[in-house]
N, C-alpha and C positions, 0 to 999 in steps of 0.2 A: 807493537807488532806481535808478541808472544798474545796477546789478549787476542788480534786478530785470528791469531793461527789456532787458537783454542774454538772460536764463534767456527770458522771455515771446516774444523774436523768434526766437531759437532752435528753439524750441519749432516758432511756426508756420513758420517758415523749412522745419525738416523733414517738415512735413506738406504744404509747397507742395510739397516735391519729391519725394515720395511720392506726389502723386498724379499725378505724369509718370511716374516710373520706377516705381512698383509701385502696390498696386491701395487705398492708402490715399484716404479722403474729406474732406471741409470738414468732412463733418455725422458727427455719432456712432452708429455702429450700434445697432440696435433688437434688443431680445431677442423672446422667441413672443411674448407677449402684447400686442405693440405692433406687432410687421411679419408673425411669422404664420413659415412656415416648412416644413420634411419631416417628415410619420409615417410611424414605422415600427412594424410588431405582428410579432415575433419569437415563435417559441414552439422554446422550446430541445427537442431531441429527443437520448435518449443514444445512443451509437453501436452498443450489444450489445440496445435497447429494454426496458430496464430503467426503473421507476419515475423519475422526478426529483423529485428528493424538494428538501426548504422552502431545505437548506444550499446546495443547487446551484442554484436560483436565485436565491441571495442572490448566490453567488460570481460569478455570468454578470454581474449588473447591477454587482458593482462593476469586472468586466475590462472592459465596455464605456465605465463610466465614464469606468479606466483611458484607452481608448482614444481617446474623444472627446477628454479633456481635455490629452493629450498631444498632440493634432491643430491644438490650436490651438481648439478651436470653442468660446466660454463660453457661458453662462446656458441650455444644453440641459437637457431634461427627462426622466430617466430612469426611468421607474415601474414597477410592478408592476398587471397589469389581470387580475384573475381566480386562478386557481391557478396557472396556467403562464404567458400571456401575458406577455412585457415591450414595453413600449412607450417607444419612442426619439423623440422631439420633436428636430427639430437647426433652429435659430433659421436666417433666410436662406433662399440656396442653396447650402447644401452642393456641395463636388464631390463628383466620383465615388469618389476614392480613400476621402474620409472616409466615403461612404456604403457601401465595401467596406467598412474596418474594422468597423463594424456586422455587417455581415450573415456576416462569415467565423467560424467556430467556433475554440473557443481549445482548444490540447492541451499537452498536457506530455510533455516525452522527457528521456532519459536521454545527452548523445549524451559522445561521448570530446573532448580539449580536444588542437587540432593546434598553436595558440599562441596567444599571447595580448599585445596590443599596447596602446599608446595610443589613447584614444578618438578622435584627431582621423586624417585623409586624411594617406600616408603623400605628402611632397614629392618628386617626382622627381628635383626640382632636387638634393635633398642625397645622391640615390642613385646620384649622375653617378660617384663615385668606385669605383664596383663595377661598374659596365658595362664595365671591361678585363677585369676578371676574369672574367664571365658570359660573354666571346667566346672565350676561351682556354679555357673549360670546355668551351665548344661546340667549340671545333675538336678539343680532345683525346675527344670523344665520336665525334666523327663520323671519327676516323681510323680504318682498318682494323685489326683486334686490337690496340685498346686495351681492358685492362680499367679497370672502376670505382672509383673513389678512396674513400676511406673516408666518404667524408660524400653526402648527397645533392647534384647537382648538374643542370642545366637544357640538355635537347635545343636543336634549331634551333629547336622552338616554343616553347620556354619553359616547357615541360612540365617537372616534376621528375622525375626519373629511377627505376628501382628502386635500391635501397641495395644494397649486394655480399653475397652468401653464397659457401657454399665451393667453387664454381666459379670464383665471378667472372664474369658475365658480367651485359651490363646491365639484360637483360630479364627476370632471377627476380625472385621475387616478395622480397617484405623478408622479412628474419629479427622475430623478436620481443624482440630483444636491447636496451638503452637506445638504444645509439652507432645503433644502424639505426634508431632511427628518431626521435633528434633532430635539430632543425635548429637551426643557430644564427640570431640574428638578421641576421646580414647575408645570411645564401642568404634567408630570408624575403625580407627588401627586393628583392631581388637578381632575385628571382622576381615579385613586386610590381611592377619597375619594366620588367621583359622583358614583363610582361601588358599593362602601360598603352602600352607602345609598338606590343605587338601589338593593343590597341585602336584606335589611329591607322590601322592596316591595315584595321580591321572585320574581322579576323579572331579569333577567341578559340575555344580549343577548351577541352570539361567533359568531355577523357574523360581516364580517367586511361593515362600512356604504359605503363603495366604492370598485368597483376589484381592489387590491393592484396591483401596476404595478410588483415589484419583491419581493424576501424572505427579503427584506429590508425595506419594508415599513413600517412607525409607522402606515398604518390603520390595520395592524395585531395586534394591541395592543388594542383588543377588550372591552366591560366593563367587559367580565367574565377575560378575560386572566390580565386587570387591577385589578381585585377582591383576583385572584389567585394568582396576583405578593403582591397583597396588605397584603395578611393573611397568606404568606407565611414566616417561621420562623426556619431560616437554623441553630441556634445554639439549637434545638430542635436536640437530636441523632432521632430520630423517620424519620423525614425527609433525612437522610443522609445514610440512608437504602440502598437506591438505589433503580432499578425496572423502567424502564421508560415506564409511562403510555399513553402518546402522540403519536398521530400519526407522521408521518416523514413527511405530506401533510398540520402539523396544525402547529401555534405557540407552546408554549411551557413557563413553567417556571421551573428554578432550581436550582438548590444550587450548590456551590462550594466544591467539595469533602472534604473540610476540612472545611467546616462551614463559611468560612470567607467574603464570599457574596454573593450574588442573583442574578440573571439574568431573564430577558424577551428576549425569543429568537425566532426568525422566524420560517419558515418554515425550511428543512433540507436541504441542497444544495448537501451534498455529502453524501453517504452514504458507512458506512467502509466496507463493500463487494466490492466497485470499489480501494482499497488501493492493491497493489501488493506486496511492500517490506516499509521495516521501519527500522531505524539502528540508532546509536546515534554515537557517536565519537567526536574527537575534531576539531575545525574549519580548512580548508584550504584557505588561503587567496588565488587570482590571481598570484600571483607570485609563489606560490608551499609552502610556509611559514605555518608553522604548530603553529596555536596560543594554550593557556590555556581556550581557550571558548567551553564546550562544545555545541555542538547543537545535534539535530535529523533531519536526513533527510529522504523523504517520497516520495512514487512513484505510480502513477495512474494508470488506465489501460487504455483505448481509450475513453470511455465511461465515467471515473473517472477525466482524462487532461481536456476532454471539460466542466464536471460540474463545475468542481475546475479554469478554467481559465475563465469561464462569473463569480463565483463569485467573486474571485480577481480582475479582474477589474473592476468589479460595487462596490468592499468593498474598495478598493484602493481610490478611489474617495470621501469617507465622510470623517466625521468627530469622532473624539474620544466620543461615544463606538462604532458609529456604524461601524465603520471600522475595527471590528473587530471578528472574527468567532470563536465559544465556540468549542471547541472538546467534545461530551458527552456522557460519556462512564455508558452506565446502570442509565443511568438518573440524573450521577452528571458530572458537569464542569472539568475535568481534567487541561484545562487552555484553557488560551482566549488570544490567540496573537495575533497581529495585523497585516496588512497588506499595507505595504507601496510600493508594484506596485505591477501589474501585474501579472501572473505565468503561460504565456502559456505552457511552456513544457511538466508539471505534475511532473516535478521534486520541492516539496517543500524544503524549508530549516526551520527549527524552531530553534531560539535561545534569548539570555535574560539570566535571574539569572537562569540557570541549571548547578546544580553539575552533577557528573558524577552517582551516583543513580539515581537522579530523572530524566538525559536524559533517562537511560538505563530503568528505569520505562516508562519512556512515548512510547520506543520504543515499550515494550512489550505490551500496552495496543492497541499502532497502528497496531501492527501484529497479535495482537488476531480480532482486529476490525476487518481484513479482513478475514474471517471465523466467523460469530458471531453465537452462538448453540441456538438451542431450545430445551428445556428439556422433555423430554417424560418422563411421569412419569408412570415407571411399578410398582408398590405397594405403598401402603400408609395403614399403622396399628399401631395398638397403640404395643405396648412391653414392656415386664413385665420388674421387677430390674434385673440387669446383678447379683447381689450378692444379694439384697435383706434387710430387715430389722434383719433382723436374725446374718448375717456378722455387721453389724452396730451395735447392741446389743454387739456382740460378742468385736467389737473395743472399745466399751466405758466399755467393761467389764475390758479389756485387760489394758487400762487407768487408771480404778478406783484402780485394783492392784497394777499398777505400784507409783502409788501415794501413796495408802496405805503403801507401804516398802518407801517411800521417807520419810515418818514422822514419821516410827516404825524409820529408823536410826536416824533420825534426835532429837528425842524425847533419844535415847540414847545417841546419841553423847552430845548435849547440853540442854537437862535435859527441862526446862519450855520456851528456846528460839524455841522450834517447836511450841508452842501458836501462834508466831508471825510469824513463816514460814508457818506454816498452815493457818492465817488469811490471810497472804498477796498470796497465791495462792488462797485463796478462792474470792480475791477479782481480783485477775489475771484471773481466769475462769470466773467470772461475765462480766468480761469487755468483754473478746473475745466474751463470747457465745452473749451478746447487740450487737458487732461490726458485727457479722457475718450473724446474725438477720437484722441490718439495713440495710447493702451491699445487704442481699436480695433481699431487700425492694426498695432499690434506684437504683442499676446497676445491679440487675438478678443476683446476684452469687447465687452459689450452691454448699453446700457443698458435698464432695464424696468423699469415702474411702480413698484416697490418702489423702486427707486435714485432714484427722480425725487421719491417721497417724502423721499427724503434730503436730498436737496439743498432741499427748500423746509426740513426742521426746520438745514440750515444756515444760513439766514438768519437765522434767531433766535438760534442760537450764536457767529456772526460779530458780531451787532448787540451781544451781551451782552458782549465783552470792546472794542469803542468805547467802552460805558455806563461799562466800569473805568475804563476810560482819563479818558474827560474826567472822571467824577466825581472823579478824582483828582487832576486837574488844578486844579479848583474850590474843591478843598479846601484845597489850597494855596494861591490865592488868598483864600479865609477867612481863614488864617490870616496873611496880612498881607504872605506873598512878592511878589515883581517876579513879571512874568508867564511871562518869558524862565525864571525859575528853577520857577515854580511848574510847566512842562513839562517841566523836567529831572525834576526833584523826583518830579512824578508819575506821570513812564515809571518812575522805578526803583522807585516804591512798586507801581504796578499792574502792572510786568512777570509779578512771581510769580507772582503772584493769576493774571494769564492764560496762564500758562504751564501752573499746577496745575489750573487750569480745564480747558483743551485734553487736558492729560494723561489726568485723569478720561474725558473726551468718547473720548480715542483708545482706552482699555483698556477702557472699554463696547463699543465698534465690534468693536475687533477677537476680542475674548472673542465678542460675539457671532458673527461672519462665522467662525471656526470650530467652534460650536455648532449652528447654525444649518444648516437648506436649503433649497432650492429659492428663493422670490422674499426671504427676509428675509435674504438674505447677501449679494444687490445691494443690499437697504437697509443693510446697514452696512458693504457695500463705499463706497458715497460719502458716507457718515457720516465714516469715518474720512478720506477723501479731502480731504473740504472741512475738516472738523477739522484737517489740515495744511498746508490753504492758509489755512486762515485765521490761525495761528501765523505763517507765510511773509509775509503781508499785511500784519497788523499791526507786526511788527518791520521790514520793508522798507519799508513807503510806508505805512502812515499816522503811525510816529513822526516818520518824517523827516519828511515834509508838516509835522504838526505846527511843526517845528524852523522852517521856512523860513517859515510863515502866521505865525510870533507875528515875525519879524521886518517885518513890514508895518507900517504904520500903523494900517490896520482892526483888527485882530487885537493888534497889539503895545501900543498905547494904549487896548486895552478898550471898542471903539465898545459902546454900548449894546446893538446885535442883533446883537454876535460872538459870545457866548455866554459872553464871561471878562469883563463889563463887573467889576469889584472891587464895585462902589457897588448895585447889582441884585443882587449875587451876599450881602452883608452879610458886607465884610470888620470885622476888627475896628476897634474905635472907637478904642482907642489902640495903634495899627499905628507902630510904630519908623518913619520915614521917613530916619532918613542925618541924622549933624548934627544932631539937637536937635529934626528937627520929626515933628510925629505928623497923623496923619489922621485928621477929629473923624466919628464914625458916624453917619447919619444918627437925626434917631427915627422917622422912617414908613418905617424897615428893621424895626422889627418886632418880639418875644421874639429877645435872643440866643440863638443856636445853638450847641451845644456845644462846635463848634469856637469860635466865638468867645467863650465863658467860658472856653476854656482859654488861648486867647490876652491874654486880658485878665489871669488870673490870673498866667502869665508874665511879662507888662506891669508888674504892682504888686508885683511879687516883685522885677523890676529896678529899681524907681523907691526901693521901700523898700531895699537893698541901697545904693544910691545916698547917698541920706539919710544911711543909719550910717556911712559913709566918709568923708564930710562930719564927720559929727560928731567 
């Protein structure tokens, strides 16, 4: 119980101080149907005005979903209005940035990979050991005929320099060679940590100090696009939004659709309007041989063969990362496979660790590339609650009844044990309503009508593992135990039972919450929710309670209106007492009960046992 009471101040401790320091509330945010919220009616348009055909608006509303849901925003409503229209519902008031997400069109590019880092912001602090080296770079640049060293290295601005060809001199442009145009990872940092300093100045330059000979050169690895790879922080959900805000003519930095790493990337080599077909299936060897490897295979148009074959054979030729092209689809990395020759025909091949989902994923992400929309947006207003505060009212009205008759029976069934079934719902409602207050606060949920129905069919699942409980309790008092044992006795006989119960209750919830959409996946979001406080509840504070109420008087001696009186309850008529004495039953207890004819048969099984020992 103290442990619970610890997790429960916790809790609200951090939501007090959430609502000084960040924009957390007391009360739980309300989804559309209950606070009302932003429309928007989007009508996707292709970019060459060709048909938009059923696949490409399927593809739009799940990038958008994509996009909301990585924003933080929950219970939005994303539909289909008509042939073309989509319409966006975003619960609240959205800001602006999430209302761009929306409205920005999603594209897909081809671009080359400059490096490739950890997801998280590179630390200055641990970069401090390369800043002797970065000044002695710069002095030997800036001396009169010095030529260039073999590796790239950083001006007075922190600009990366051109790589040496057979001049030498520092201003040609790069060779195509590996050595020219790897960088190791410490000039990355090196350069990383010369941009964040020249960010302390507000000065950051994005030009590059030489014309990069192709989309492959480290001088596209600017101080700002070094600044932008440096402060970038891909296990931030905010970043994994999507939205690509780069041009297809500039470098670029981005995340890995799942968080798991960063990229500095080129210029755009191909762009997914030149892709014609995309397919996934399982490999065909040379011989006709059908392996278990799936791949994707990809096809160009005239214009898309000749982009796609100068970059594979300029990417063919380095070294690992840069030999290798990000696919990026609305601004996040889908994958970055590599290139190991050539590909004049325009027929590509992709393969590696793909199952057959994430082939059949990547197929469709390549077939929507080619058609990429832009979203026209015809309205945009705010909109009142679909049901309003009044339905909400009316639900918690609906709740507080239903509760109310769970403790009139229960206060009749066992007498002063609704004290303790009333307390521990009272403390099962605290928990939800803190949990569903913090999920606010931290991932945007929202609760709506559907979820509020939840939580009243909690009540009735909460109340039914008490019913185990004491009935289990009782029954061990039937059957002739101390009271003190008859609560040991009957947590470990009904723990299961309520464990198996709750289990049941959780893999209903959650089976449905991912089957499920729109309002029936808040109702088995707090389905499952309160299905786990109420496991939390009853093992924490209502056994213990228990434990501590049978040490009373009231409770420990069987008043009558405790609910464990033995003699109300019909324990057995010859109940072993200690010593020789027994407890005679009464007779306006009534027809034995099963438990007490098992007990009794126990009884004469021992007495007769007795007898022949004697004899």
């Amino acid at each position: 119980m103290i442990g619970l009471l610890v997790a429960v101040l916790a809790i609200l401790v951090s939501i007090l101080i959430g609502t000084r320091v960040s924009d957390a509330s007391l009360t739980p945010k309300l989804a559309l149907d209950l606070e009302g919220g932003t429309q928007l009616i989007l009508t996707p348009r292709t970019q060459d005005g060709s048909e938009v055909s059923e696949d490409d608006i399927n593809q739009a509303i799940e990038i958008i979903r994509q996009r909301v849901d990585a924003s933080g925003v929950a219970e939005a409503e994303i539909t289909r209005q008509g042939q073309q229209n989509i319409v966006v519902a975003l619960p609240g008031e959205p800001d602006e940035a999430t209302l761009d997400l929306v409205r920005q069109s999603a594209q897909l590019r081809f671009r080359p990979v400059l490096t490739i880092g950890a997801p998280t912001t590179i630390d200055p602090g641990a970069l401090a050991a390369v800043e002797e080296q970065a000044a002695e770079a710069e002095t030997a640049l800036t001396e009169p005929g010095e030529t260039a060293t073999d590796s790239p290295t950083a001006d007075a601005t922190g600009e990366p320099t051109a790589e040496p060809t057979d001049d030498a001199t520092a201003t040609a442009e790069p060779t195509a060679t590996p050595t020219a145009q790897t960088w190791t990872r410490e000039e990355i940092e090196e350069a990383a940590f010369r941009a964040a300093d020249a960010d302390a100045d507000g000065v950051l330059s994005d030009t590059p100090a030489a014309e990069p000979a192709d989309n492959s050169s480290t001088l596209w690895f600017t101080e700002q696009l070094a600044f932008d790879y440096y402060v970038l922080d891909c296990l931030d959900p905010a970043n994994l939004a999507g939205g690509d805000t780069f041009e297809p003519g500039q470098p670029a930095v981005a995340c890995a659709f799942d968080g798991s790493a960063k990229y500095a990337l080129g210029p755009a080599d191909v762009e997914g309007t030149q892709i014609t077909q995309a397919a996934s299936g399982l490999e065909t060897t040379s011989t006709g041989a059908t392996t278990n490897n799936w791949i994707v295979t990809m096809s160009f148009n005239g214009e898309g063969r000749d982009a796609f074959t100068d970059a594979t054979t300029r990417l063919s030729g380095l070294a690992s990362p840069q030999n290798q092209f990000a696919i990026v689809l609305d601004g996040l990395v889908v994958m970055a496979p590599s290139v190991d020759d050539p590909i004049p025909t325009g027929e590509a091949q992709i393969s590696g660790s793909l199952t057959r989902e994430s082939a059949a994923t990547l197929a469709n992400q390549l077939n929507f590339g080619s058609l990429p929309l832009n979203f026209e947006v015809q309205s945009e207003e705010q909109i009142s609650a679909t049901l309003g505060l009044e339905q909400l009212q009316r639900g918690l009205l609906a709740g507080a009844i239903g509760l109310g008759l769970v403790l009139l029976y229960m206060l009749l069934q066992y007498r002063a044990l609704a004290l303790v079934a009333a307390a521990s719902l009272t403390v099962a409602a605290l928990i939800t309503y803190l949990m569903i207050t913090l999920l606010g606060w931290t991932t945007g949920y929202r609760l709506s009508l559907a979820g509020v129905a939840g939580l009243i069919v909690a009540i009735g699942i909460t109340a039914d593992s008490f019913i185990v409980y004491f009935e289990r309790i009782r029954d061990e008092v039937r059957e002739g135990r101390s009271l003190e044992d008859a609560v040991e006795f009957g947590w470990s006989r009904a723990r299961r039972t309520i464990i198996v119960s709750d289990a049941v209750n959780l893999l209903a919830a959650t089976v449905l919450y991912f089957l499920a959409v729109g309002g029936v996946r808040g109702f088995a979001f707090t389905l499952g929710l309160t299905t786990v406080v109420d496991l939390a509840v009853v093992v924490l504070f209502t056994h213990p309670m228990m434990q501590l109420l049978i040490r009373t008087r009231f409770f420990g001696q069987g008043h009558r209106f405790s609910g464990l009186d033995p003699e109300h309850l019909g324990a057995s008529a010859m109940t072993y007492r200690g010593r020789g004495s027994v407890r005679v039953r009464p007779a306006e207890a009534g027809p034995l009960t099963i438990a007490e004819r098992r007990a009794r048969e126990k009884e004469a099984a021992r007495v007769s046992a007795g007898q022949e020992d004697e004899g």
